[in-house]
N, C-alpha and C positions, 0 to 999 in steps of 0.2 A: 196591628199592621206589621208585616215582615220587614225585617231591616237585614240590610245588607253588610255583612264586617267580612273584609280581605283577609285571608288569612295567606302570608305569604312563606311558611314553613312548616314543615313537620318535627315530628320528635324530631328526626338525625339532620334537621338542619338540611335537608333537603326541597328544594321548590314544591310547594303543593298547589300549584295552578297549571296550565298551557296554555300557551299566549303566539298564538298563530302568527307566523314570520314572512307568510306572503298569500296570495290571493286563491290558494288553494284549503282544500280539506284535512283538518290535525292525520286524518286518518285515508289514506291513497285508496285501501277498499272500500269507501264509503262515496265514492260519484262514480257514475258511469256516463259513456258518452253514447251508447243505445241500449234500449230496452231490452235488444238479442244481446248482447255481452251481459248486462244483468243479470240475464235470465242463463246463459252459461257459468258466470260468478255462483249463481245460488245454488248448483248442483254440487257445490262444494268441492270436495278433491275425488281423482281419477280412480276410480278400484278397479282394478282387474283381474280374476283367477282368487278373489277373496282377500288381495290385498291393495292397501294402499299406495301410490306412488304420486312423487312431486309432479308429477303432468298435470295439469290443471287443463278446461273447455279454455276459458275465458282468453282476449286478446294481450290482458299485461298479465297472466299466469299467478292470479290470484288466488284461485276457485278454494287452495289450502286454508285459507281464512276466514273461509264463510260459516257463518252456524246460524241453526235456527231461530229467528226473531231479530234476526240486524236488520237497522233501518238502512236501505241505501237510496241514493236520489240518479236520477236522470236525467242528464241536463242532456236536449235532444231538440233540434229546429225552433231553437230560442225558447223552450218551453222543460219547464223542471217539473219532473214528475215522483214522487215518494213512492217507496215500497219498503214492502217488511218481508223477509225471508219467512217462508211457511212451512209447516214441519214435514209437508212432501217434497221440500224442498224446491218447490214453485215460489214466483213473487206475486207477491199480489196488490193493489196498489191504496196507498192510503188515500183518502177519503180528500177533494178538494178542499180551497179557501176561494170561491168567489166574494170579489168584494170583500174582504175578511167578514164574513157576517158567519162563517163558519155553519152553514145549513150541511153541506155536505156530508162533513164529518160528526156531525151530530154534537159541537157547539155552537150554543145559541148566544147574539148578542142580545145584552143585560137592557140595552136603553130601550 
């Protein structure tokens, strides 16, 4: 059986955990509040003429941070929906939890 030990420092003595300070995501790229900003988020950053510039699609000017294979979620008409950045840099959406009985997603429950 796995067992759990805190480890609260690195070599330099430095914090080795995140411990989330309020009711949002450790990480601001990682919710969106519609599936069209997502889906401008995962085109990633602006090129134009074969270069890159900080112009970002998306509405908070993130697009700079996106790469292929970040999970991000969608919280949208009371309803949270998961996606993975895809290497055409489309989203595509992960696989539901009805019931957690995990059919969707291709876990199956054990009982």
């Amino acid at each position: 059986m796995a067992s759990y030990v805190e480890k609260i420092s690195t070599k330099n003595n430095q914090p080795g955990m995140y411990q989330r300070m309020n009711e949002g995501p450790l990480d601001r790229s990682s919710m969106f509040s519609s599936v069209s900003d997502a889906e401008e988020y995962a085109k990633g950053p602006y090129i134009a003429d074969g270069e890159t510039t900080a112009k970002a699609h998306d509405s908070r000017k993130l697009a700079g941070t996106s790469y292929v294979g970040q999970i991000i979620s969608v919280y949208e008409n009371d309803h949270v929906s998961v996606f993975v950045i895809d290497a055409d840099r489309t989203i595509k959406e992960v696989g539901g939890f009805d019931n957690f009985t995990g059919v969707d997603c291709g876990i199956y429950d054990r009982d």
